[in-house]
N, C-alpha and C positions, 0 to 999 in steps of 0.2 A: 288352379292356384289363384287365390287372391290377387287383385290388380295394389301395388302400393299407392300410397294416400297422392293421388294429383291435385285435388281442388275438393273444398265441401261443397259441395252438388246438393240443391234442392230439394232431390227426392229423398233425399236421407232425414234432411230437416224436416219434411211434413210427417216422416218417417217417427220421426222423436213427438211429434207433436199430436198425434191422431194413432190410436190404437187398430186403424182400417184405414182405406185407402180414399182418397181423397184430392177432385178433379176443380180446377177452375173451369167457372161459368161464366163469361164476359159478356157485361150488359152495357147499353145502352140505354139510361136513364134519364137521357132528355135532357141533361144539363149544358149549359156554354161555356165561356170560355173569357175569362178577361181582358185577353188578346185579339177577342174575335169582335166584340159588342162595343170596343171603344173606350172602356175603364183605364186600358192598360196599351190598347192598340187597335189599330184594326188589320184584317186577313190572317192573324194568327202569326207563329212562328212557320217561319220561310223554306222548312221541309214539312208541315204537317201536311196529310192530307187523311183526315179519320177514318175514311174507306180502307186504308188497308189495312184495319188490324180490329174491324168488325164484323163478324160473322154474319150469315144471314139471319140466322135470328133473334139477330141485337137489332130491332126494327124500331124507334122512337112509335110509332102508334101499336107496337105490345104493350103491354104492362111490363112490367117488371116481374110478376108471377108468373105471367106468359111468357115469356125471355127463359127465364130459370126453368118453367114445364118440359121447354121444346129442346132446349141444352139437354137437360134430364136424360130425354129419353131418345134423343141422339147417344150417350155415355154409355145409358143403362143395356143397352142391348149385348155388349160386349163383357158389361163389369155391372151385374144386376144389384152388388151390396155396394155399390160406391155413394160415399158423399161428397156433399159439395161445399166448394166457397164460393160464393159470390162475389163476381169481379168487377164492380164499378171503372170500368176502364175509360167508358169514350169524350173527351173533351175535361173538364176540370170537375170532379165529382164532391169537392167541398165546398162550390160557387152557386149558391141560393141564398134563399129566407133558409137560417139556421131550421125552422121548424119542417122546411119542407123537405131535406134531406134527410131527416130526423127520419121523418115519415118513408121515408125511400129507404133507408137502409133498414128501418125495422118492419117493413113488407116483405125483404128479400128475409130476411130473416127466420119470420112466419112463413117458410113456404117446409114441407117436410123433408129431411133431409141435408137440407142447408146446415153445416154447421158453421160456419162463420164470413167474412165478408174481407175481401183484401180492396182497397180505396187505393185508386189513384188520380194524382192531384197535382198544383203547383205549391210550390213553398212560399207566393204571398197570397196565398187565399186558404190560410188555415187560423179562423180567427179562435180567440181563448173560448168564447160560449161553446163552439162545435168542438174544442179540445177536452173541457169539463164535461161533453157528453160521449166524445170516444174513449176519456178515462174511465168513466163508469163503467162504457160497452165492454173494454178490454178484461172486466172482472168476469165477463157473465159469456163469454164469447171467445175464439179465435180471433185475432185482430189483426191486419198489415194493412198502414198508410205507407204508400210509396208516392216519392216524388221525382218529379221528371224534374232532374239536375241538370242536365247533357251535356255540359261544361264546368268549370271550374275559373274559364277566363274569361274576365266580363270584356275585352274586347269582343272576342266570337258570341256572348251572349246578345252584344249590337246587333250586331253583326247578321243575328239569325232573328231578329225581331220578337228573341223572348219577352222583354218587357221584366226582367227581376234582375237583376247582379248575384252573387255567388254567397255574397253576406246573408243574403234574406234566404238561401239556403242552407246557411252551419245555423242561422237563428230559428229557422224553421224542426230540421232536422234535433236539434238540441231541445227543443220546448216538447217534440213530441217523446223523445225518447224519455227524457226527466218525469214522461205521463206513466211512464212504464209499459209503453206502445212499442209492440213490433214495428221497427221503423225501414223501409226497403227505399235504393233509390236505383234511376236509370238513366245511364251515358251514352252517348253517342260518342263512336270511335271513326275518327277519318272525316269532322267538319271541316269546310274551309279555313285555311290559314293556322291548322295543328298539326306541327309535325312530329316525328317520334320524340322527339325528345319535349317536347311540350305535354303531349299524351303519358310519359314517364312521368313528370312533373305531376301531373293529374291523379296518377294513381298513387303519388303518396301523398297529395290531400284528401284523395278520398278514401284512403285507409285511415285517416287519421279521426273521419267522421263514425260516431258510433251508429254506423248501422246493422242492420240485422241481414238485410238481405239485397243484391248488387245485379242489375242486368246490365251485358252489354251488348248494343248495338252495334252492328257496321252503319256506316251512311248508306243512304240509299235516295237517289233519284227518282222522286213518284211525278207523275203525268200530273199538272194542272197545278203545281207546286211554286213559289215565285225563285227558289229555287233550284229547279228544272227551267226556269227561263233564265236563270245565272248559269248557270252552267251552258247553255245555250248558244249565251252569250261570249263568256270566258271561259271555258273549257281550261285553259290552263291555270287557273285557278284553283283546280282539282284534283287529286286524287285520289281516283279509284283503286281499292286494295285487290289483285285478285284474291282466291279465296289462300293459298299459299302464304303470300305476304301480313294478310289477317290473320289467319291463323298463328302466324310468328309475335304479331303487333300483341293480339292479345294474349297470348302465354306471355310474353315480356309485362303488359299490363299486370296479370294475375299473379305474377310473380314479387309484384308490388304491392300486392293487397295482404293485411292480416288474415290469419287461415282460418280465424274464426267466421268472419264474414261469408255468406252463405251466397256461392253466384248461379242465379236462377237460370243466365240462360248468357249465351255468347253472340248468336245473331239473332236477325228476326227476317219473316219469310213474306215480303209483298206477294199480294196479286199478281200474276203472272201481266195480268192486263194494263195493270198500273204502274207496274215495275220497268226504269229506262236503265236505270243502269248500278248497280254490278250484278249481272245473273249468271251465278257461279255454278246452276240445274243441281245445287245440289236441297235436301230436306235437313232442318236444324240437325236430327238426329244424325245424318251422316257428317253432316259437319262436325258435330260437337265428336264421332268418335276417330274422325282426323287429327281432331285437337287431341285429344286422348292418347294418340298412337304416338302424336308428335313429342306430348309432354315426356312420354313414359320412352321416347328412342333418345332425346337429349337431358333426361333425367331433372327435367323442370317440375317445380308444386309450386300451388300457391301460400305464399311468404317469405318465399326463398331468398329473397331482397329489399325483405320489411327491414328498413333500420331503428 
């Protein structure tokens, strides 16, 4: 028997969107970061560390046709008609000479098989010239700018040395949507000094944001991170979810978001090597179908507390 409606799941959407099946390819395009160079800060925001959510063959001295070749034919062996979107993931991917991006997403482009490109980015570095040319792309192409949002409360946005407030995220998000862009954004759930009721607050402003597509994150403690040396330091400053108490946070989350929004994905999985702390040993998949079991034994979906 059919499972009833818990959350619209990602696969369903790419589902609606691609008559075949169709795999993200996360690249490494060589671009920085306005947090990292000094525009905006410097060391970045104070849990990044880009190691843990790049593959090996996201190598800055590949190409970019190289990246996408060796992704390929890692997939292809298992799913020989699968295509692909290329996923400009690591550091901020609309932060160049507008021309030289240009050139980067229309290599990945030209590679065969690629049908279109998911961009992630920050929401002050999406200037109007590169929005007039992702409106055009979005006619000719599958398209998703996602932006790393991670909060809602410009205290913690200080706080974690993003370097934007939450304004330059509804004006970001709103300018690309009005482009008639797939617009996706991503939260972190469990930052210093957001507790559940703060986090509740959170998800009905970002229900209220027109997005397309929603990931969330647990926190997570990476090796060489400034803070992993805040926590270090102030341990009780923190809480860690185990994966039980997350599990609950984000169903009460999800249960705040409109049910059209599409949520990609609930945790994300560090390096075992880089990873200090919460290691729950479990794999997204088994996570996500705890969440699943949970949703469907306390008869929770997502919008159930859209007001």
């Amino acid at each position: 028997m059919e499972s009833p409606y818990l959350y619209t799941d990602f696969s369903s959407f790419l589902q609606c969107e691609f008559p075949f099946k169709v795999q993200k390819i996360s690249l490494n395009a060589g671009f920085s970061c306005p947090n990292r160079d000094g525009t905006k800060g410097w060391g970045g925001c104070t849990y990044c560390n880009n190691q843990t959510f790049n593959p090996e063959y996201c190598r800055t001295e590949r190409t970019i046709t190289q990246q996408l070749e060796e992704g390929k034919s890692f997939f292809a062996r298992k799913y020989p008609d699968m295509k692909y979107l290329a996923y400009f993931q690591a550091y901020t991917n609309t932060y160049d000479e507008v021309s030289n991006i240009i050139r980067k997403y229309e290599e990945a482009l030209s590679v065969p098989d690629v049908v279109g490109l998911v961009v992630g980015t920050r929401p002050d570095c999406i200037p109007v010239e590169l929005l007039d040319y992702l409106e055009e792309l979005n006619k000719r192409t599958f398209l998703l700018v996602e932006y790393g949002i991670e909060s809602t409360n410009d205290e913690t946005l200080k706080r974690i040395n993003r370097g934007h407030d939450f304004a330059a995220t509804v004006k970001a998000v709103h300018e690309t949507v009005e482009r008639g862009i797939r617009t996706g954004g991503h939260v972190i759930l469990g930052l210093p000094g957001e507790d559940h009721d703060e986090l509740m607050h959170q998800a009905h402003e970002i229900s209220n944001l027109p997005l397309t597509t929603l990931k969330l994150h647990q926190l997570q403690l990476i090796r060489g991170t400034r803070m992993a040396h805040e926590y270090e330091q102030n341990p009780d400053q923190f809480h860690l979810y185990s994966a039980e108490e997350y599990i609950r946070l984000a169903v009460d989350y999800v249960e705040r978001i409109r049910p059209d929004m599409v949520i990609e994905r609930f945790v994300s999985q560090s390096p075992k090597e880089l990873l200090i702390a919460p290691d729950w040993g479990l794999k997204n998949h088994e996570f996500t179908a705890k969440l699943k079991h949970y949703m469907q034994r306390t008869g929770a979906y997502q919008g159930r507390l859209v007001q």
